[in-house]
N, CA, C and O of each residue as an XYZ file, in Angstrom:
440
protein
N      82.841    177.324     56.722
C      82.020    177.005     57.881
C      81.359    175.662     57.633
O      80.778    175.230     56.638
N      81.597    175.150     58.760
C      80.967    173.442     58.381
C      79.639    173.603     59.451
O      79.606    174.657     60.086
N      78.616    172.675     59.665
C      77.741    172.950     60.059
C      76.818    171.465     60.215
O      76.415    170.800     59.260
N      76.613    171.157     61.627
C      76.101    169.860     62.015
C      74.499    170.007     62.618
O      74.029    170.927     63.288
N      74.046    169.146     62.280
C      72.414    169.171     63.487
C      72.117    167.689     64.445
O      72.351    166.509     64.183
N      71.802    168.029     65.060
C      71.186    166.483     65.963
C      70.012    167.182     67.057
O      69.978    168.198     67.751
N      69.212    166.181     66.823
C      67.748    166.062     67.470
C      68.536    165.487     69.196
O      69.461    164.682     69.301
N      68.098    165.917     69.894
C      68.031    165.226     71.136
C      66.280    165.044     71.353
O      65.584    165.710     70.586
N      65.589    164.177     72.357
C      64.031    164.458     72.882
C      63.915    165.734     72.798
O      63.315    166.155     71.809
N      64.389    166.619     73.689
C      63.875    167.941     74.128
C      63.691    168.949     72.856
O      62.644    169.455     72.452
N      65.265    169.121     72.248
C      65.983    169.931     71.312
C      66.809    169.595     70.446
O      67.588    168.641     70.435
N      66.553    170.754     69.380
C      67.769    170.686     68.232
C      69.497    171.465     68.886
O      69.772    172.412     69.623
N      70.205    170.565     68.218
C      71.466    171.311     68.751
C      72.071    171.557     67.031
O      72.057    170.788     66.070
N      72.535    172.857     67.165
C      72.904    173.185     65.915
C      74.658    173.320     66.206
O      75.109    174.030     67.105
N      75.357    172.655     65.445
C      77.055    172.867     65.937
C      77.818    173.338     64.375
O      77.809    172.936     63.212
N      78.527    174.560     65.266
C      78.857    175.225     64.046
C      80.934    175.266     64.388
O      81.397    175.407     65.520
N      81.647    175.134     63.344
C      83.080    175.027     63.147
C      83.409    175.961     62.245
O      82.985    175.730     61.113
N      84.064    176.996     62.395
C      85.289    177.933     61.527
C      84.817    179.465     62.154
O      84.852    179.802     63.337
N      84.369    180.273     60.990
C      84.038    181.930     61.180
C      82.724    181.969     60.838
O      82.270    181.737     59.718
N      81.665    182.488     62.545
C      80.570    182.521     62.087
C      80.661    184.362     61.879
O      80.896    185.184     62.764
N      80.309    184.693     59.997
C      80.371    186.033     60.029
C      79.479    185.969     58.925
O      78.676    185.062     58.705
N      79.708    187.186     58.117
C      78.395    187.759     57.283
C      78.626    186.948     56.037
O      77.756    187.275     55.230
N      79.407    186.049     55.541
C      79.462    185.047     54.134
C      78.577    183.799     55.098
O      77.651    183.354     54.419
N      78.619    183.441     55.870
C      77.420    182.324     56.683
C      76.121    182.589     57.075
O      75.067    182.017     56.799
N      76.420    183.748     57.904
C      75.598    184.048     58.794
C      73.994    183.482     57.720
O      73.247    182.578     58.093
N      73.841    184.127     56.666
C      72.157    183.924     55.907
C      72.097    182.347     55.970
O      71.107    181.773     56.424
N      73.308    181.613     55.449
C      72.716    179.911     55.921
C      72.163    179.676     57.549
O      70.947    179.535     57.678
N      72.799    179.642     58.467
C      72.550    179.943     59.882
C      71.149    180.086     59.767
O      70.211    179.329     60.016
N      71.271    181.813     59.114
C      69.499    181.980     59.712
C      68.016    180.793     58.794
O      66.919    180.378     59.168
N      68.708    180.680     57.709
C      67.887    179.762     56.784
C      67.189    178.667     57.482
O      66.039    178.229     57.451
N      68.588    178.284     58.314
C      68.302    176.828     59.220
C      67.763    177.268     60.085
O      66.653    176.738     60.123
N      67.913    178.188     61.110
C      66.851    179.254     61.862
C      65.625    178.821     61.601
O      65.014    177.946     62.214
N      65.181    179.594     60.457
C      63.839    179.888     59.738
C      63.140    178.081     59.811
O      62.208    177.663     60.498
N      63.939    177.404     58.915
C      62.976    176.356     58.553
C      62.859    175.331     60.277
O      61.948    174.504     60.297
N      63.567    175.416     61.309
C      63.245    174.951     62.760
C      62.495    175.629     63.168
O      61.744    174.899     63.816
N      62.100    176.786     63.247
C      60.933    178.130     63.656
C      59.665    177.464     63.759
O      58.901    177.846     64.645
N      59.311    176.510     62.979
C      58.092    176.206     62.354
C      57.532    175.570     63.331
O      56.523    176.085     63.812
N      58.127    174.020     64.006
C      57.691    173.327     64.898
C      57.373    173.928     66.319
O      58.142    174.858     66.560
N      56.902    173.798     66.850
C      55.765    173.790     68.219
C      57.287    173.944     69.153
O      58.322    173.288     69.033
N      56.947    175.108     70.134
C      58.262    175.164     71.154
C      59.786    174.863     70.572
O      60.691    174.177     71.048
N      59.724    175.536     69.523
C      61.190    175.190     69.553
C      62.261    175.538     70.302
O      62.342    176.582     70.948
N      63.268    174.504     70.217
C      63.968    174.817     71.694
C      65.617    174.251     70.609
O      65.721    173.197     69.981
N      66.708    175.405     70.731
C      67.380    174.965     69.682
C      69.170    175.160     70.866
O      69.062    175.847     71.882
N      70.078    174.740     70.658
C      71.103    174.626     71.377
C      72.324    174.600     69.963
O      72.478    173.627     69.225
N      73.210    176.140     69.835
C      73.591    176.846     69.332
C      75.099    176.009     70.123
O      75.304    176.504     71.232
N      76.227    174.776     69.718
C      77.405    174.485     69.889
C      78.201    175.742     69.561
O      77.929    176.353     68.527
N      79.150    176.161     70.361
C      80.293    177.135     69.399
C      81.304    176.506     69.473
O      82.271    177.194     69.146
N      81.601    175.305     69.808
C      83.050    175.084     70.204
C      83.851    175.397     69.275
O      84.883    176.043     69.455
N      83.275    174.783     67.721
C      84.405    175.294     67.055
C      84.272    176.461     66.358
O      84.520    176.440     65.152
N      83.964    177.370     66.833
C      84.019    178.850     66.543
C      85.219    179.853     67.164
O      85.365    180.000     68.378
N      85.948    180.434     66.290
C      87.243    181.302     67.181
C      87.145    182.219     66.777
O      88.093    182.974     66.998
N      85.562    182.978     65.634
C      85.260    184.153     65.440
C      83.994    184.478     65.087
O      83.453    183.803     64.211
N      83.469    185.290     65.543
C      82.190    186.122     65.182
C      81.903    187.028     65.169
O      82.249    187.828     66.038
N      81.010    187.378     64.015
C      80.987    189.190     63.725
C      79.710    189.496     64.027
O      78.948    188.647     64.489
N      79.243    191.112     63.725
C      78.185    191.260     64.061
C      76.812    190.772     63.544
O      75.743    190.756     64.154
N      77.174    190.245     61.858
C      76.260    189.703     61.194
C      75.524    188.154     62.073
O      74.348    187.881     62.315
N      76.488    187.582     62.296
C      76.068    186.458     63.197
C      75.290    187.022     64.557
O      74.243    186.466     64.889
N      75.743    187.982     65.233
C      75.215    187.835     66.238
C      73.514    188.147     66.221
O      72.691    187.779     67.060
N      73.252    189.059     64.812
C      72.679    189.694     64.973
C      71.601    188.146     64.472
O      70.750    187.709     65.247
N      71.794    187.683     63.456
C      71.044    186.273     63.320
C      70.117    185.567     64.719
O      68.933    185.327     64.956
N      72.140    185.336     65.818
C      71.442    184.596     66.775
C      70.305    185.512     67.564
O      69.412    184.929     68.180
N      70.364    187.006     67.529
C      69.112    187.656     68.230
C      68.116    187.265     67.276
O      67.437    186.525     67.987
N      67.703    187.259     66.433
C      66.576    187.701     65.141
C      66.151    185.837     65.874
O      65.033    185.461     66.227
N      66.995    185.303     65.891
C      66.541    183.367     65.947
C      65.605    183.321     67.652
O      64.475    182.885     67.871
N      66.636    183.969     68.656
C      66.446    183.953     69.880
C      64.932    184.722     69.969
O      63.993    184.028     70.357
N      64.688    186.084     69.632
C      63.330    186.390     69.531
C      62.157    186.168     68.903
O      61.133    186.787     69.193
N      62.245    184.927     67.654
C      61.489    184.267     67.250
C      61.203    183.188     67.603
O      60.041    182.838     67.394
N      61.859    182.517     68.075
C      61.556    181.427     69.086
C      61.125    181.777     70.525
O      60.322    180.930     70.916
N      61.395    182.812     71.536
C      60.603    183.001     72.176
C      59.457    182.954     72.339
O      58.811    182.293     73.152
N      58.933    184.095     71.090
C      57.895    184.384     70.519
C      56.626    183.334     70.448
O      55.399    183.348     70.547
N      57.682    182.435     70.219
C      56.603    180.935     70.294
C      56.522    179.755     71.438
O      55.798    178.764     71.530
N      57.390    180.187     72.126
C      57.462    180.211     73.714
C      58.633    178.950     73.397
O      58.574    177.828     73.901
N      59.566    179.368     72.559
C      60.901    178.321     72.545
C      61.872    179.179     72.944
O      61.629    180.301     73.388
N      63.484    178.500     72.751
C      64.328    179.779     72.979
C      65.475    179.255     72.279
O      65.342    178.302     71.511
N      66.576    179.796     72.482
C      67.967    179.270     71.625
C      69.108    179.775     72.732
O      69.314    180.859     73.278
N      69.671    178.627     72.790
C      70.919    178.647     73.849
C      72.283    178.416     73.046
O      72.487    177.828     71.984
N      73.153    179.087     73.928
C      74.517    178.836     73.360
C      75.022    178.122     74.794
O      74.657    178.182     75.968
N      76.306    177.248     73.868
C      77.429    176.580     74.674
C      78.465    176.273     73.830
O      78.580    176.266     72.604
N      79.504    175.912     75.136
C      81.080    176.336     74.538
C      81.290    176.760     73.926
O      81.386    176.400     72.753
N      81.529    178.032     74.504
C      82.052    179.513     73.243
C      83.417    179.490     73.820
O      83.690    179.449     75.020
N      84.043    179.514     73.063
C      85.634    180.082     73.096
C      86.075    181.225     73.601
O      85.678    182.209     72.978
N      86.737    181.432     74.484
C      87.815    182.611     75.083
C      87.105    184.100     74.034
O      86.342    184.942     74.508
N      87.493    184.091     72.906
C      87.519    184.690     71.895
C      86.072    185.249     71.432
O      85.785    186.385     71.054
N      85.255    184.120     71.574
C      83.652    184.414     71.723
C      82.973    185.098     72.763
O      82.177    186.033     72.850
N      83.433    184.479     73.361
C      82.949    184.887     74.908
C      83.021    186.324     75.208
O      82.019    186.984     75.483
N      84.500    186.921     75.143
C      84.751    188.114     74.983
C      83.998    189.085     74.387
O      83.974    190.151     75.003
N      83.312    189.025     73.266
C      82.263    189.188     72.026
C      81.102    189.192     72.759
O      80.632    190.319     72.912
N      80.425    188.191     73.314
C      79.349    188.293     74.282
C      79.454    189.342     75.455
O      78.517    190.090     75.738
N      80.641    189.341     76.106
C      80.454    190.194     77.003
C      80.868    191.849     76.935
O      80.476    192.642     77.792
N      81.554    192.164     76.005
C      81.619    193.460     75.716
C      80.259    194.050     75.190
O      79.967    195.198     75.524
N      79.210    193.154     74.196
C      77.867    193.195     73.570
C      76.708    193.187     74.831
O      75.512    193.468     74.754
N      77.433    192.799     75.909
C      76.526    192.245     77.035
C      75.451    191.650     76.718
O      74.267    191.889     76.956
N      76.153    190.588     75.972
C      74.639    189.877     75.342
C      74.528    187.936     76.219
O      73.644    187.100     76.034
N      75.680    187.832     77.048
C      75.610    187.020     77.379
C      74.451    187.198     78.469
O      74.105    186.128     78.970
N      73.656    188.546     79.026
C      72.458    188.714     79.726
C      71.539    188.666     78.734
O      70.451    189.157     79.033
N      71.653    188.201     77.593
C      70.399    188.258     76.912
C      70.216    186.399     76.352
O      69.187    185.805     76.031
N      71.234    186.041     76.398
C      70.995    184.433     75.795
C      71.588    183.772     77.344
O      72.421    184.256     78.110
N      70.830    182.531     77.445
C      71.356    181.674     78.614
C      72.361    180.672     78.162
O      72.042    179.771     77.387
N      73.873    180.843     78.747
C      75.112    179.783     78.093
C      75.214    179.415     79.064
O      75.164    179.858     80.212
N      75.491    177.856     78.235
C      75.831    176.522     79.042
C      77.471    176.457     79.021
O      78.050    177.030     78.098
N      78.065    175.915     79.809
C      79.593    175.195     79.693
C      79.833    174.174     78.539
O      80.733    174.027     77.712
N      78.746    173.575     78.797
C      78.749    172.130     77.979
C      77.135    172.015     77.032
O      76.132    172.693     77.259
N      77.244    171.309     76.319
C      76.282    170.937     75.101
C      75.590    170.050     76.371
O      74.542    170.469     76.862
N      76.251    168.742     76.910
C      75.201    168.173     78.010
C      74.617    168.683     79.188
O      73.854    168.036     79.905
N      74.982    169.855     79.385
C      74.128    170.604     80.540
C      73.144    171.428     79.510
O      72.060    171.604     80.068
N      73.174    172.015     78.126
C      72.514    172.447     77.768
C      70.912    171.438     77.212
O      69.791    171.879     76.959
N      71.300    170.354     77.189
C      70.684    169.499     76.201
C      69.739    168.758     77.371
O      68.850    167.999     76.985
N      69.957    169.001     78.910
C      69.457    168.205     79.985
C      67.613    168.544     79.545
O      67.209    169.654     79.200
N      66.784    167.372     79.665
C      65.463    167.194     80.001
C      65.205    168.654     80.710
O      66.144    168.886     81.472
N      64.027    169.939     80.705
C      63.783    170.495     81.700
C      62.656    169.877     82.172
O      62.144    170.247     83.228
């Protein structure tokens, strides 16, 4: 799993490439944890290059998504793959996180 960050104004976008599963998933949340800290965090979760995820991951992106709420931030996903997507919606968790198409609709000024 390779693993990128970039600041936009608004938000962090975190972009992740290979299998997000339970040998990653604790880095993920690490990086989670230490963004938690700042004021509104507002974090944008890339999947493009993701073509698998298990439950260990997902369960991260909830544990990330309700701690950042918490602090009145949130964590979004975009471009999830066929394969992901599927994963979201059998979990019906795509009613629980707001996904973008694109990283630039996610990343827009609110």
């Amino acid at each position: 799993m390779v693993f990128k960050t970039r600041c936009y104004s608004n938000m962090m976008v975190l972009e992740l490439n290979g299998r997000f599963d339970a040998h990653v998933a604790p880095m993920v949340a690490e990086w989670f944890e230490r963004t938690a800290t700042i004021p509104t965090p507002r974090v944008t979760v890339n999947l493009a290059g993701v073509q698998f995820i298990d439950s260990s991951a997902l369960a991260t992106l909830i544990q990330a998504m309700k701690r950042y709420r918490q602090q009145q931030g949130d964590v979004y996903l975009c471009n999830l793959q066929q394969s992901v997507r599927i994963i979201f919606e059998l979990t019906q968790l795509e009613k629980a996180f707001t996904i973008f198409a694109t990283e630039e609709e996610a990343t827009k000024p609110v």
